[in-house]
C-alpha positions as CSV (number, residue, x, y, z in Angstrom):
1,X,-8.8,4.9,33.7
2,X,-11.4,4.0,31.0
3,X,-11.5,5.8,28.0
4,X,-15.5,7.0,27.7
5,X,-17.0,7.2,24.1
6,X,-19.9,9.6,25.1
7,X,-20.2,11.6,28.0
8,X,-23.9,11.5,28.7
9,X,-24.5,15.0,28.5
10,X,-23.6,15.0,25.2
11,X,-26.5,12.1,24.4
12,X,-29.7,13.0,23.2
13,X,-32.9,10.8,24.6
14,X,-35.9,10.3,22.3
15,X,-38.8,10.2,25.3
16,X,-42.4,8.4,24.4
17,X,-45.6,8.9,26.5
18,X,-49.4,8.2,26.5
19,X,-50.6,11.1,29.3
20,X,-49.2,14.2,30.7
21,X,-48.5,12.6,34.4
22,X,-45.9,10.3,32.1
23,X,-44.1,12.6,30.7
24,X,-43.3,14.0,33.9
25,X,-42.4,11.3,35.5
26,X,-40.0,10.8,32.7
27,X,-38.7,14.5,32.7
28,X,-38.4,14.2,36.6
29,X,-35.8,10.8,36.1
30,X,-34.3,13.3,33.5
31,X,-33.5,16.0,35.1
32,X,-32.7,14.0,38.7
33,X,-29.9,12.6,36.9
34,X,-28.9,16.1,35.6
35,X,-29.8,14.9,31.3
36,X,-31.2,17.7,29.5
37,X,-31.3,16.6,25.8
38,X,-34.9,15.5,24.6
39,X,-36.2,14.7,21.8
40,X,-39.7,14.3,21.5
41,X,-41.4,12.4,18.4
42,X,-44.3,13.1,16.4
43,X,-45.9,9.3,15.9
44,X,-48.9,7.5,16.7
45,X,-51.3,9.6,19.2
46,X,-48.2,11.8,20.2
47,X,-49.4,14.1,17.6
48,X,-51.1,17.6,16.7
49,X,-52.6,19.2,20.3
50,X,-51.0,16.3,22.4
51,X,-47.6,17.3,21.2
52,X,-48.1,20.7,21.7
53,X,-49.3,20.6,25.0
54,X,-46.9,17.9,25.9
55,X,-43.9,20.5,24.5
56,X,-45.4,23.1,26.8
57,X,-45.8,21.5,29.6
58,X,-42.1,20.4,29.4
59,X,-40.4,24.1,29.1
60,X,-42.8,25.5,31.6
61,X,-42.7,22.9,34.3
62,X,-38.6,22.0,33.3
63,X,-37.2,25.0,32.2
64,X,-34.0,23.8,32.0
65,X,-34.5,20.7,29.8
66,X,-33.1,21.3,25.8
67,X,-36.0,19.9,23.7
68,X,-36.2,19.3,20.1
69,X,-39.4,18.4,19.0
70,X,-40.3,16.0,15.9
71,X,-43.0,17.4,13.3
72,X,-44.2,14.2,11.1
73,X,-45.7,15.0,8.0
74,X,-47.5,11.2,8.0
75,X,-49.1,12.2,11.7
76,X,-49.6,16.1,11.6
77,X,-51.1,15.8,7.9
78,X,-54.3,18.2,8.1
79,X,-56.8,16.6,5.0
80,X,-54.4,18.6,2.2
81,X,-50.9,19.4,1.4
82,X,-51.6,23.2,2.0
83,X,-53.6,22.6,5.5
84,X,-50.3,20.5,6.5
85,X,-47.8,23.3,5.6
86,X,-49.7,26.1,7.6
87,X,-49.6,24.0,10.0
88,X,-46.2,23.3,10.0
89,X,-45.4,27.1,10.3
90,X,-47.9,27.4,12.8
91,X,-46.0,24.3,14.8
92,X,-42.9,26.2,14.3
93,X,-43.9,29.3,15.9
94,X,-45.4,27.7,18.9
95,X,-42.7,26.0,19.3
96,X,-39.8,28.9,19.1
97,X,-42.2,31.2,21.5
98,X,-42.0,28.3,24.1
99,X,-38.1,28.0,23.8
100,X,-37.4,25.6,21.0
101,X,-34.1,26.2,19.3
102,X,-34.7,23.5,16.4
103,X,-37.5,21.1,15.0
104,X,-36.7,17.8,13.0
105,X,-38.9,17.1,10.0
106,X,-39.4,13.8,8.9
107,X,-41.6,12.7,6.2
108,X,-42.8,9.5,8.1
109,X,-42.9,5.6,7.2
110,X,-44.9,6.3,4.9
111,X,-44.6,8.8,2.2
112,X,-47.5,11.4,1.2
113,X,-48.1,11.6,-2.5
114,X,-48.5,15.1,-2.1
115,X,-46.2,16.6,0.9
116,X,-42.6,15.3,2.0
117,X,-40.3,16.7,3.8
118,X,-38.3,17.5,0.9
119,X,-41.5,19.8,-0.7
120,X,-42.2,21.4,2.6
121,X,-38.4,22.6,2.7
122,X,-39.1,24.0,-0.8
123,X,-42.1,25.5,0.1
124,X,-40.3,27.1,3.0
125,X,-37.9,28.5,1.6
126,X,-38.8,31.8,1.0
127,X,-40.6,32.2,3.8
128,X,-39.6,35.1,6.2
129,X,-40.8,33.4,9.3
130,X,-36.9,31.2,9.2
131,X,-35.5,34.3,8.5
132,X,-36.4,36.2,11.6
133,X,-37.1,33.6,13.9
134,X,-34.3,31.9,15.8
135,X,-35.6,28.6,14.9
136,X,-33.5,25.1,13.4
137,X,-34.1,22.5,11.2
138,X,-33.4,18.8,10.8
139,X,-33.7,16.6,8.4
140,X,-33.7,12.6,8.4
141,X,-31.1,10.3,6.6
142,X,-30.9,6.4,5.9
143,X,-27.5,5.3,5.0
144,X,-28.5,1.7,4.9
145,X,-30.7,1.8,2.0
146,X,-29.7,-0.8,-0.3
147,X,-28.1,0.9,-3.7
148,X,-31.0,1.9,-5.9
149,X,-33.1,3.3,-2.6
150,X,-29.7,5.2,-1.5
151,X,-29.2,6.7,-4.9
152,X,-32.5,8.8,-4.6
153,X,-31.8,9.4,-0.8
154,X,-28.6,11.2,-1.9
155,X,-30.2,12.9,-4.5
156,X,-33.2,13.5,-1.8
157,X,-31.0,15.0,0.7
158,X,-28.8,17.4,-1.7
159,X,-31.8,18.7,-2.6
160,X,-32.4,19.3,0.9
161,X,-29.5,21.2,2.0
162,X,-29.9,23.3,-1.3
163,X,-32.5,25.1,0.4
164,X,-30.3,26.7,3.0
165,X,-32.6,25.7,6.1
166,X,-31.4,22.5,7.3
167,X,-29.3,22.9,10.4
168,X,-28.6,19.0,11.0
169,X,-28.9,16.1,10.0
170,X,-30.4,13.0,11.8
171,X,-29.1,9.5,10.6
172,X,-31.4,5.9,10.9
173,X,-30.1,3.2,12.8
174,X,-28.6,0.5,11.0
175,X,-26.7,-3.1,11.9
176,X,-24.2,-3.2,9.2
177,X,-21.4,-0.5,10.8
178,X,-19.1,-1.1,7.4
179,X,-21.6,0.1,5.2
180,X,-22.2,2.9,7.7
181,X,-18.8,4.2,7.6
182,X,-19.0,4.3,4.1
183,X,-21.9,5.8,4.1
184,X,-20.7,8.7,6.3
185,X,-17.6,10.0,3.8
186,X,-20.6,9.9,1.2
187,X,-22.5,12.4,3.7
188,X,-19.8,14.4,4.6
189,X,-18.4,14.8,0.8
190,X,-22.2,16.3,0.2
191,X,-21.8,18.5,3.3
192,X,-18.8,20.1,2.0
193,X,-20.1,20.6,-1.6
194,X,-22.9,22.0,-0.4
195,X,-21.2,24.5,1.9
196,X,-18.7,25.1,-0.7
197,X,-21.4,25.9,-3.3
198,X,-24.1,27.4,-1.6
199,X,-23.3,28.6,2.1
200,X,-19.8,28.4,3.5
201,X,-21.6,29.6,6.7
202,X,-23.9,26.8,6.7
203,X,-23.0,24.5,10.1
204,X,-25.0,21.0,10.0
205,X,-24.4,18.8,13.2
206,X,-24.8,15.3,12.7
207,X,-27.0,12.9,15.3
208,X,-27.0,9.5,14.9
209,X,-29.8,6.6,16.2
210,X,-29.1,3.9,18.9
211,X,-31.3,1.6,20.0
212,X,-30.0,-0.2,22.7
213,X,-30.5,-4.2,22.6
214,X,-32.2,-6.5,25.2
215,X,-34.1,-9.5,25.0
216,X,-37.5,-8.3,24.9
217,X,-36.8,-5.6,22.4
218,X,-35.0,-7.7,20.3
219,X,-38.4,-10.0,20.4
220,X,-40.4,-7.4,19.8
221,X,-39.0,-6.4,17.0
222,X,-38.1,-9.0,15.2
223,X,-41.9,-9.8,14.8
224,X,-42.9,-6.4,14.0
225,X,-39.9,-4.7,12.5
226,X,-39.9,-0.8,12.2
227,X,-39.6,0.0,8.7
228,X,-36.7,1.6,6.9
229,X,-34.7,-0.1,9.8
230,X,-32.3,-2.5,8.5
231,X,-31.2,-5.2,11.3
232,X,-29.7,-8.4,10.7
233,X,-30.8,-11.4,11.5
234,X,-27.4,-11.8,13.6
235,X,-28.7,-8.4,15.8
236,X,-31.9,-10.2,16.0
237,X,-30.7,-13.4,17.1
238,X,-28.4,-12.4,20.1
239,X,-28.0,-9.6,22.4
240,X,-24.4,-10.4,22.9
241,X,-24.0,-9.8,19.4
242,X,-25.9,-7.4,19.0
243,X,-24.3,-5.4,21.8
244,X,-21.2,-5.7,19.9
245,X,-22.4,-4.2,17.2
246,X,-24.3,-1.0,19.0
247,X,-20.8,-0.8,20.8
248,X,-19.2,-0.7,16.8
249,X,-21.6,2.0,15.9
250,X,-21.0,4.4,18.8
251,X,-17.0,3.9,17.8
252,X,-18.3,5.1,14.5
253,X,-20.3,8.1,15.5
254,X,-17.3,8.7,17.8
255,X,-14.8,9.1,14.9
256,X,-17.0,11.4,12.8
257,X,-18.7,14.0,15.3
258,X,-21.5,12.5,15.3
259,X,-23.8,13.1,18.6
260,X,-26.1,9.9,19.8
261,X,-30.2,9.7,20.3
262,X,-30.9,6.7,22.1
263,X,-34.4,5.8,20.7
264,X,-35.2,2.9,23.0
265,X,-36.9,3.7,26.4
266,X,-33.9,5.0,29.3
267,X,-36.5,5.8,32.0
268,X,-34.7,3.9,35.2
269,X,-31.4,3.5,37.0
270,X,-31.2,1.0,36.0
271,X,-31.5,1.5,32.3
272,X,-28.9,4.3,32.5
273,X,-26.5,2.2,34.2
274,X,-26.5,-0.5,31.1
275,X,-26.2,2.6,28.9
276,X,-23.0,3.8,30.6
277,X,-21.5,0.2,31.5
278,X,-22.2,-1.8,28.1
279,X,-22.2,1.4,25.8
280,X,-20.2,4.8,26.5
281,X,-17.1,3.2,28.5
């Protein structure tokens, strides 16, 4: 018998969609092949009263279906940093009265001057709403930064757990597994010292990012590349190889606790059967 890496209902599927009859074709594969763990995004026109809806729509119509929703600070922004961070409660509340257990804050591609992710935690901090709302947080990590970008990204996400409200944390995808296993005894050394130092009740689950390879993706995205995504040029280049290295990274997650997102599109049969074939056995 084959030893599995993942069992799929402990994977995580980031879904995408441009209209309401999409989604629910997507939720309807979803939940006809019993998967319950979505993540839906904050980017391009998924935003603002699309997303709400879109998040309503999913716990009324498929009540059974675990979603944690993604609040971008680059694609929610409201005209000012303070418009963005009422916002940002008000996202929060929305989403807790529809059934949300957790929300995963991301700055976006590209930075605000004036609001991150890391000032909207600090902002939030002493805000009762997280203390008497059953509501999560997650925050985003990139362990493939090259040295002087990493630096700040540890000091970045220290600062982070300082405040107490992050529940997990959510790391990049990456091609070079070796540095990524590094990486991860760098993130679980600031785990502990934060627990240690600040909140020995604090729990922080760890997700990491799969993309899964084909030819077309590949393609794609080696003319447009999605930044603060570091893929070789050997990923690029093959899907055999690059195959082999997804299958390297899952090993990786596997050893550490760390739960999958699959961030590329699983709406078929027969998308689900590469996943479980190629991937998880």
């Amino acid at each position: 018998m084959k030893d599995i890496l993942f069992d799929l209902n402990n994977i995580r599927f980031e879904i995408s969609f441009k209209s309401f009859d999409e989604l629910r074709r997507i939720l309807s594969f979803y939940k006809r092949n019993n998967l319950y763990k979505i993540n839906i995004p904050s980017k391009n026109s998924l935003k603002k009263g699309f997303l709400l809806d879109s998040i309503k729509i999913s716990k009324d119509e498929f009540p059974g279906i675990d979603i944690i929703p993604h609040f971008s600070i680059l694609h929610e922004f409201r005209k000012n940093r303070l418009n963005t961070q009422d916002s940002f409660i008000n996202f929060l509340k929305v989403v807790n009265h529809l059934g949300c257990k957790e929300v995963l804050l991301i700055s976006g591609s590209q930075k605000r001057s004036t609001l991150d992710s890391l000032s909207t935690l600090s902002f939030l901090k002493c805000n009762p709403l997280l203390k008497s709302e059953d509501i999560a947080i997650g925050v985003a990590f990139n362990p493939y930064l090259p040295n002087f970008l990493f630096k700040e990204e540890i000091i970045r996400l220290e600062k982070k757990l300082e405040s107490g409200l992050v529940s997990s944390i959510w790391i990049q995808f990456g091609t070079d597994y070796k540095l990524l296993k590094s990486r991860i005894k760098i993130l679980k050394n600031i785990i502990y010292s934060t627990k240690q130092n600040y909140s020995e009740e604090q729990n922080i689950k760890l997700f990491g990012s799969i993309l899964i390879p084909s030819k077309q993706f590949l393609a794609r995205f080696k003319f447009r590349p999605w930044k603060g995504v570091y893929c070789s040029s050997e990923f690029l280049d093959s899907t055999d190889f690059a195959n082999n290295v997804v299958k390297k990274i899952l090993i990786a997650y596997k050893e550490n606790n760390i739960f999958p997102i699959i961030e590329t599109r699983i709406y078929t049969d027969e998308h689900l059967k590469i996943l479980k074939n190629n991937f998880l056995e």
